[in-house]
N, C-alpha and C positions, 0 to 999 in steps of 0.2 A: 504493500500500500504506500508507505513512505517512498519506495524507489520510483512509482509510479506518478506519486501527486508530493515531491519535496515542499513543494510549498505548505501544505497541511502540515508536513512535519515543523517545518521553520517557525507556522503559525503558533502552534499546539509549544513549541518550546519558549519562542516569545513571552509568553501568556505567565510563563514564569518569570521575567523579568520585571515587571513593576512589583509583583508580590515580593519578591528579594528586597526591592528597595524601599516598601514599607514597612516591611519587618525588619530591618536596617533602622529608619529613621522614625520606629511607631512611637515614639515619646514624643513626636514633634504630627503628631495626626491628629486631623480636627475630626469632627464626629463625621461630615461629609464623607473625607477619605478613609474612617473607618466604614463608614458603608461600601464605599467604594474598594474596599478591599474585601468585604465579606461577597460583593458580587465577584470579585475576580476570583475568589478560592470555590464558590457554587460553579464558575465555568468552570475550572480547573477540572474538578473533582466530573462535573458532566462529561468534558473532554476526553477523559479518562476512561470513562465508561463507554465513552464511543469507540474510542479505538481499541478495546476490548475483547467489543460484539463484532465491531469490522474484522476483525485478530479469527473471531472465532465462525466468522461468515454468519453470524445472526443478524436480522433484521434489526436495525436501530432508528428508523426515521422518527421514532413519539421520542426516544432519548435529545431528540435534536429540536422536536418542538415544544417537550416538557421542559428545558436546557432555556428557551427563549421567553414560557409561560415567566418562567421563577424569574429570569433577568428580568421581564419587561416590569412586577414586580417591586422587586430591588431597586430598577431602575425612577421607579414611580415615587418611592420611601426617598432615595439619593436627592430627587428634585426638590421633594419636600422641603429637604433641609438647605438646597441651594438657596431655594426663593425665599427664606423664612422672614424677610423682612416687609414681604409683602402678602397679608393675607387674602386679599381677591386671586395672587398669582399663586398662593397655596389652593386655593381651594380650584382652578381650572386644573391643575396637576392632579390633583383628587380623581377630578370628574373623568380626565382621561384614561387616568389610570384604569378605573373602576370599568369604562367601554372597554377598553382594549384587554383588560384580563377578560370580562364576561364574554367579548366574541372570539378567546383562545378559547376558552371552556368549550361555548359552543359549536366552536368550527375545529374540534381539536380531532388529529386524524392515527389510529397506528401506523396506518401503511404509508401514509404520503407527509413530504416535509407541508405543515400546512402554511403557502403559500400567500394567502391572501389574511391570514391573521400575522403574518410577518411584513406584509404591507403598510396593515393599519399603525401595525408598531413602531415600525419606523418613521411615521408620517408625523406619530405620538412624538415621539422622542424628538424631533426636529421640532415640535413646537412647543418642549420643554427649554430644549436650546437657545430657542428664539426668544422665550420669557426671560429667561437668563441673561441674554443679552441687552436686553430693553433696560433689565434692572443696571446692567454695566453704565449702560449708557446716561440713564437718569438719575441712577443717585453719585455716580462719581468719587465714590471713597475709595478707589483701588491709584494710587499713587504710580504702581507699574505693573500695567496689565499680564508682563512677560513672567509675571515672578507670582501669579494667582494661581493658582492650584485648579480651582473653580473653572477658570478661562481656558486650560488645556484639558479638564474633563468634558467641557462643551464641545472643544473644538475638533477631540479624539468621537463623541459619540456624533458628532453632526456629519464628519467625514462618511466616517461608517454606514449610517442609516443613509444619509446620500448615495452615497457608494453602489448599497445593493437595493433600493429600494425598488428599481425595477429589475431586478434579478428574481424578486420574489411575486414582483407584479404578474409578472409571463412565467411564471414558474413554469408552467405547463411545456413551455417550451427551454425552458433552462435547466430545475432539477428535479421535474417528476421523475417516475420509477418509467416511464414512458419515453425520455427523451435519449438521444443518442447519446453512448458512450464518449464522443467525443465532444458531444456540447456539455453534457454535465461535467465532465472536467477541465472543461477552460471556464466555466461558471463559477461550478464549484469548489473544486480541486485548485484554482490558478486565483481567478479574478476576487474571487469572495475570501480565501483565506492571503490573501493581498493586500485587503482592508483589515481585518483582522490582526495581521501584521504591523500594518500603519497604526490601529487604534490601539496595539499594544502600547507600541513605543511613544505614544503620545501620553498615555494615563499613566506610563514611564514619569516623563516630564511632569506631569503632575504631582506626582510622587516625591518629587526631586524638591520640586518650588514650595515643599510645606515647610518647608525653615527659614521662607524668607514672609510666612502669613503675619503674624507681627508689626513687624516694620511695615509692610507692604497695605495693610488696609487702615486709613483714617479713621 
């Protein structure tokens, strides 16, 4: 599998590099980046389990959409605490959250990656990003944006959810159990753990900039 798709492999090992550098500097982690690192150890440990059942030729596609239930999730709690200075932007984070788990529940699939509840999530998640940056913009207490911790977790999950969001739109044609062998792995296998990759190394960076949150926010 790895000689076939290195990319997954390079992704799957990445994945371990921001966890290193917060259990490294966790004395200097705000409550965000500790969510943000109980999300990176849930993919971990999912990741794990996938290349496991892939190891063992068993069918894993609910491990891959159960994997994105719990992120989107996680992901929902993380923003929580992003926005927390503004509670009308708490409470549309709420609202999203609450769609976009209930249409994983109900469009959750074993056999197929489900496609169009990874749409909606990503759609979600950009417009967590997009609140986040509103708040950048309007209250102005961030002194140097380069050194926000906040500002590379955004900028890592907006890439992302940009990235594949129509990877999961055409799933159908990208990575049903249906599509050819040669498109699911420039999809899957290349383009998607690509982004992955990048969003490692980003939430990396974020990881890095927590010992400058202090100084750095008015």
């Amino acid at each position: 599998m790895s000689l076939k798709n290195p990319l997954t492999l390079l992704a799957s090992i990445t994945a371990w590099l921001p966890i290193i550098i917060a259990i490294y500097g966790r004395q200097k982690l705000t409550s965000e980046l500790k969510i943000l690192l109980f999300y990176l150890i849930t993919y971990v440990i999912f990741d794990i389990l996938e290349w496991v059942t892939a190891a063992a030729r068993l069918h894993n596609a609910y491990l891959h959409n159960i994997n994105e239930w719990v992120g989107m999730l996680i992901t929902g709690w993380l923003y929580f605490k992003i926005v927390e200075s503004s509670r009308t932007k708490q409470k549309v984070v709420i609202t999203l959250t609450l769609i976009a788990i209930l249409n994983n529940i109900f469009r959750f699939s074993w056999e197929e990656v489900a496609g169009y509840s990874f749409t909606l999530n990503k759609a979600v998640v950009i417009s967590f990003v997009f609140l986040h940056f509103h708040s950048i913009i309007t209250e102005i207490r961030i002194s140097n944006i380069l050194k926000h911790p906040p500002f590379w977790i955004s900028a890592a999950f907006l890439i992302f959810a940009c990235g594949t969001l129509f990877i999961y739109l055409f799933w159908q044609y990208t990575i049903s159990t249906t599509t050819q062998k040669e498109l699911f792995r420039l999809y899957f296998g290349n383009i998607t753990q690509l982004f992955i990759f990048t969003f490692m190394i980003l939430l990396s960076i974020a990881f890095w900039t927590s010992k400058f949150t202090k100084q750095n926010v008015e």
